[in-house]
N, C-alpha and C positions, 0 to 999 in steps of 0.2 A: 334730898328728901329724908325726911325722920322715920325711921321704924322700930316700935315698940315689939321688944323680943320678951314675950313671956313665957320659961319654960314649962310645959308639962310636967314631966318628971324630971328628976335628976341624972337619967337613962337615955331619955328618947324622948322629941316631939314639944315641938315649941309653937305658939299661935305669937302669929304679925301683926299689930296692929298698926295698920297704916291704908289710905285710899288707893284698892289697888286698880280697880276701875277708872278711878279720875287720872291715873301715873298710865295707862293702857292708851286711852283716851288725850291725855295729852301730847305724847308723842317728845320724841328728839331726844333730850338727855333726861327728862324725867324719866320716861319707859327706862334707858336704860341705862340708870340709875336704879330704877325699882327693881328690875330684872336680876341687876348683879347683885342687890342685895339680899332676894330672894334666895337666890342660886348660894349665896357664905353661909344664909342661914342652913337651905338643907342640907349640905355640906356637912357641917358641926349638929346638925338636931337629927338627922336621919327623916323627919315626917316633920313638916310643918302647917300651920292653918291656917286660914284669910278667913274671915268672917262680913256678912251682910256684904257681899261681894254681887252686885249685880252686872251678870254675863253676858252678850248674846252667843250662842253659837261660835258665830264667827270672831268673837273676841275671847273665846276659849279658844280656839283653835289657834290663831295668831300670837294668845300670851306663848302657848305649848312650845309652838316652832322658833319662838327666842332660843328657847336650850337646845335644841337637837330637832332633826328629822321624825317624822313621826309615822307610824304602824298604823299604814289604809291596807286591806283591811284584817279586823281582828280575826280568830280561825272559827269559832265558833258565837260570840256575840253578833247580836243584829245591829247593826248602827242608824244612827240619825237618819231618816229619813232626807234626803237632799244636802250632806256634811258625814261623808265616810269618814274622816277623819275621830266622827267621835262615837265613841260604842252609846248605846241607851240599854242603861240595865231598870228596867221593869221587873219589879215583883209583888206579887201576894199570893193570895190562898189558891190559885189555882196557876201560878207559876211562881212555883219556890226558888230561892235561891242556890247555886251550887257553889258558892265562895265562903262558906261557912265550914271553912276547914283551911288549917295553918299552909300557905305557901308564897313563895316567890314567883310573881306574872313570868307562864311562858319559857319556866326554866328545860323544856324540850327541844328548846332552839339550842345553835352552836354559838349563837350571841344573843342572850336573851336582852330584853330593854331597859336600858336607863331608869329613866323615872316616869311615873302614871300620873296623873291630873283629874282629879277627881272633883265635880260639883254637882251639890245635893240639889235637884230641883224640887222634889217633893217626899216628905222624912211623913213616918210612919210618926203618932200621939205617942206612942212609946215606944222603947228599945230600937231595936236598929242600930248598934254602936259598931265601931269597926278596932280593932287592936291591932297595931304592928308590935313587933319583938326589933331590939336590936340585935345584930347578929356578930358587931364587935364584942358587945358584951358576952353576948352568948359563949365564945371563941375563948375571953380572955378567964371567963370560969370555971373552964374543962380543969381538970387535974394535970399537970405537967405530963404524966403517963399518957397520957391517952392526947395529950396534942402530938406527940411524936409520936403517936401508933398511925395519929390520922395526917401525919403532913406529906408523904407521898401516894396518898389512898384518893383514888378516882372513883366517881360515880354515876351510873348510866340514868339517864331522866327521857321519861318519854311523856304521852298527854293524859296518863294516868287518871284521875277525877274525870276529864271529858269524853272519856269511854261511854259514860252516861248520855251523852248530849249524841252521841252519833248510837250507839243502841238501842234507844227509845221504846218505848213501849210494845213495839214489836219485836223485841228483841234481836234487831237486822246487825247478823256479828258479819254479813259482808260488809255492813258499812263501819264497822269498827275496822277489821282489816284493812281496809282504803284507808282509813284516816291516819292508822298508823303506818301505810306505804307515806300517804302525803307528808304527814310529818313528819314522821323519821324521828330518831332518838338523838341525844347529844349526851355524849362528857366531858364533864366536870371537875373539875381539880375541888377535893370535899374542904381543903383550906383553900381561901384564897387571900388574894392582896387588894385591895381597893389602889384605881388605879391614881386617886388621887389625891387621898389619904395616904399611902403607903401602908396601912394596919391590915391584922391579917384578921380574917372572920370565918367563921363556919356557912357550907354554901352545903346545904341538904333541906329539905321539904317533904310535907306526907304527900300532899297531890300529887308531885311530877317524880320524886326522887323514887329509882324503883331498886337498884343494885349496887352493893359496892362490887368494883371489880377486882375478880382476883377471888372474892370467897362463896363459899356454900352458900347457899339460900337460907339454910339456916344460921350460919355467923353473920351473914347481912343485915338479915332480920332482926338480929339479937343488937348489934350494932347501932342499927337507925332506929331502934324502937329506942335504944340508951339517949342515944344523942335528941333524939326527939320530945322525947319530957325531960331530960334535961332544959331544952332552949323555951320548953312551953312553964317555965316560970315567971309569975307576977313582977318579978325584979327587974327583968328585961323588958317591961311591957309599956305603953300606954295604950290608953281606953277612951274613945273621942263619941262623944255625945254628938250626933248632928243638929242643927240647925239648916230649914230652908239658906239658900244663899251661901253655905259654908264652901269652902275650897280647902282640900287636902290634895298637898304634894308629896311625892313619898321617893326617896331613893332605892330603884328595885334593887341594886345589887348588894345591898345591906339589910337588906330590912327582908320579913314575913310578914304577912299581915291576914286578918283572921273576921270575915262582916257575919257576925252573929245577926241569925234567921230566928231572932223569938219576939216578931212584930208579927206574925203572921197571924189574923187573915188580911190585916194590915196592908197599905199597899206605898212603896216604896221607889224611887223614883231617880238614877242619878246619871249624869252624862260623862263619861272617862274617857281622855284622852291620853293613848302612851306614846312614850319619845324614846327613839328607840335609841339613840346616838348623844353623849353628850359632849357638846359643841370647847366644852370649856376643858376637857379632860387632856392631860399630856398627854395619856397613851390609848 
């Protein structure tokens, strides 16, 4: 099977042109054939697109578990009615979104997920675009100085941003407390190695990343605010316009990604599935 790779940018994020629906559908070595060369693509593009891709449900959920296992259920989205498997993120003017701020899915876990599967069921008449960063890029434009300040420097990530989602308008910081008993925190090595790439990339976030270990709250502070506008430049970016029917696959252990909330009262409409394990990884 043929597939047309057109990059995005010269950074990050490539769209596929090729029937990924009729390759799903037909089964044996078409599928997977379509699958592995999915999988090369996100590999080398970090976020790639499938366009006018009609889904159902369960054929999102089946391309998902080609790559890996997958995250039933999410901690705080509501999913699919009858398909835990797939989150439903609904929004507009009277449920906004809270993804509209730079991070890595989930990076509170001790193994956070592979890659996310995202398909737009219903796109807001305007805006509503979503941005990943590459985070090789990101990594390989530090200053020499400062990758060796940061190559034995760990960092603690807890559920940061979803403190909102469990204190709610009641302000209930018992149930803030619970959530962060249930989740618990995880660290982080603040460089890491792609396990199947071998390149080393920056692994920090505003949502989840809360401390580096080892310093004051205020060298931390001063630290992750650098690194952070730092990685929130244009150079590392792409910016993806949706379309009904679109498919975005995203490699989480590389990538940030950023869904600007300026559709609102607009109402917005997409079904995500995460793979938590990838199938194809050496380590």
């Amino acid at each position: 099977m043929a597939i047309t790779i057109e990059r995005n940018t010269p950074t990050i994020g490539a769209t596929l042109r090729f029937d990924l629906a009729g390759a799903l559908r037909a089964g044996g070595a078409a599928k997977r054939e379509a699958i592995e060369q999915v999988y090369a693509a996100l590999i080398d593009h970090l976020v790639v697109f499938i366009e006018g891709v009609d889904l159902t449900p369960a054929e999102q959920v089946d391309f998902a578990v080609q790559f890996g296992a997958l995250d039933v259920p999410h901690p705080v989205y509501q999913t699919l009615e009858g398909c835990p498997e797939i989150v439903e993120l609904e929004n507009d003017g009277d449920r906004p979104p809270d993804t509209n701020d730079w991070h890595t899915d989930l990076t509170f876990r001790p193994n956070p997920p592979f890659m996310s599967i995202l398909y737009a069921k219903q796109v807001p008449k305007t805006g509503g675009d979503t941005l990943w960063a590459n985070l090789y890029a990101v990594y390989d434009a530090l200053p020499d100085h400062m990758k060796a300040l940061l190559q034995d420097q760990s960092a603690i990530h807890d559920i940061g941003t979803f403190r909102n989602d469990f204190l709610g308008p009641e302000l209930d910081v018992l149930a803030v407390n619970q959530a962060l008993l249930d989740t618990g925190s995880a660290v982080h090595p603040v460089i890491q190695t792609h396990p199947v790439t071998g390149r080393p990339f920056l692994y920090v976030n505003p949502s989840f990343t809360q401390h580096i270990v080892g310093l004051k709250k205020s060298e931390s502070d001063r630290l992750l605010r650098y690194l952070y506008d730092h990685a929130n430049q244009p150079e590392f970016q792409v910016r993806y316009h949706w379309q009904a029917q679109s498919l975005a696959l995203w490699d989480n252990r590389v990538t940030q990604h950023y869904a600007v909330a300026d559709y609102l009262p607009d109402y917005r409409k997409m079904h995500r599935v995460t793979v938590i394990n990838d199938l194809r990884s050496p380590r």
